[in-house]
N, C-alpha and C positions, 0 to 999 in steps of 0.2 A: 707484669707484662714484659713478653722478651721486645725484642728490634729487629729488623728484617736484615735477613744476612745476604739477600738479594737483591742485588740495584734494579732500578725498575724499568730498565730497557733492555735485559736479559731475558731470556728464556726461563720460564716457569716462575715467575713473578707476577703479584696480580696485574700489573698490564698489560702483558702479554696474553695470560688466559682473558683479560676482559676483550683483547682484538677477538682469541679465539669465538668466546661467547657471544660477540657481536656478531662473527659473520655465522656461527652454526645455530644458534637461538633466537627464534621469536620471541619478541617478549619484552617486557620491563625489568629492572631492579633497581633496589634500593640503591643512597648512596649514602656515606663512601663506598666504592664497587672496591668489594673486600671478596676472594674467592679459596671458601674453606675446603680444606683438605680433613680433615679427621675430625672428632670429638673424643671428649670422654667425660662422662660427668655431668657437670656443666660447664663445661670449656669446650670451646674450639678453637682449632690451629687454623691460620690459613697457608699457603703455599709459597710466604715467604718464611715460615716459623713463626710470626707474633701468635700470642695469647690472648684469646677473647674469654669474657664470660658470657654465656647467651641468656637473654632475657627473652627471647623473641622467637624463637623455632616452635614449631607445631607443639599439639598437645601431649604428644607421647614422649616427645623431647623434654621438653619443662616436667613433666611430672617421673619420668623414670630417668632422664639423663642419658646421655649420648654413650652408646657401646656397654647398654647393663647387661652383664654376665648371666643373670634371668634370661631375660629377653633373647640375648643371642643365643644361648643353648635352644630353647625351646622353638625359637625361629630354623635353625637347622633341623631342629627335629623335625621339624614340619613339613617342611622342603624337600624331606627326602619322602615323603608319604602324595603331598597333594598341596602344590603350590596355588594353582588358582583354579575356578570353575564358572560356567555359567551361571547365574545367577537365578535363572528359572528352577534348575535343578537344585535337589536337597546335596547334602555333604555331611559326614560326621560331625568334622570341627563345628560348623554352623550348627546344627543340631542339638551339639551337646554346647555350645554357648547360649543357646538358648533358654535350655535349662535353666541353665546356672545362674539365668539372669530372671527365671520366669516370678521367684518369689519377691523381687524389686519392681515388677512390674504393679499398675495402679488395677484396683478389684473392677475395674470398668472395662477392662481390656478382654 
């Protein structure tokens, strides 16, 4: 784990962005009020430089890791086609996930 090269009553330190995130964010968070800046893997930085390891982020976090090289290609690839859609209407990608998922589905469905 590094140490924060940022004294905490400077600018771009977590307590600085914690005032910011107080006044621009509804809402709760955990504490220690730690505010990350990147991943990779399973680690992330926060915005003073320390290194964490995350046990704790979402599902796709824990199981692929923060900035996997998969994921981000194919996430641009995506993006440049069809980022989001109404949910009533059909779409490719949805379509063909379907598929792909149809032979894991249970014989009841």
């Amino acid at each position: 784990m590094t140490h924060s090269t940022v004294p905490d009553n400077k600018p771009g330190s977590n307590v600085d962005w914690n005032r910011r995130d107080d006044a621009a964010v509804l809402g709760w968070r955990h504490f220690p009020r730690v505010v990350f800046e990147r991943g990779q893997g399973l680690r992330l930085w926060d915005v003073e430089g320390r290194e964490y390891l995350d046990f704790v982020s979402g599902h796709i976090s824990l199981l692929l890791g923060h900035n996997h090289p998969e994921l981000r290609e194919v996430v641009i690839e995506q993006s440049g086609k069809l980022w989001h859609h109404y949910k009533y209407f059909a779409a490719t990608p949805v379509v063909e996930f379907g598929r792909c998922r149809r032979p894991c589905r249970p014989s009841w469905t």
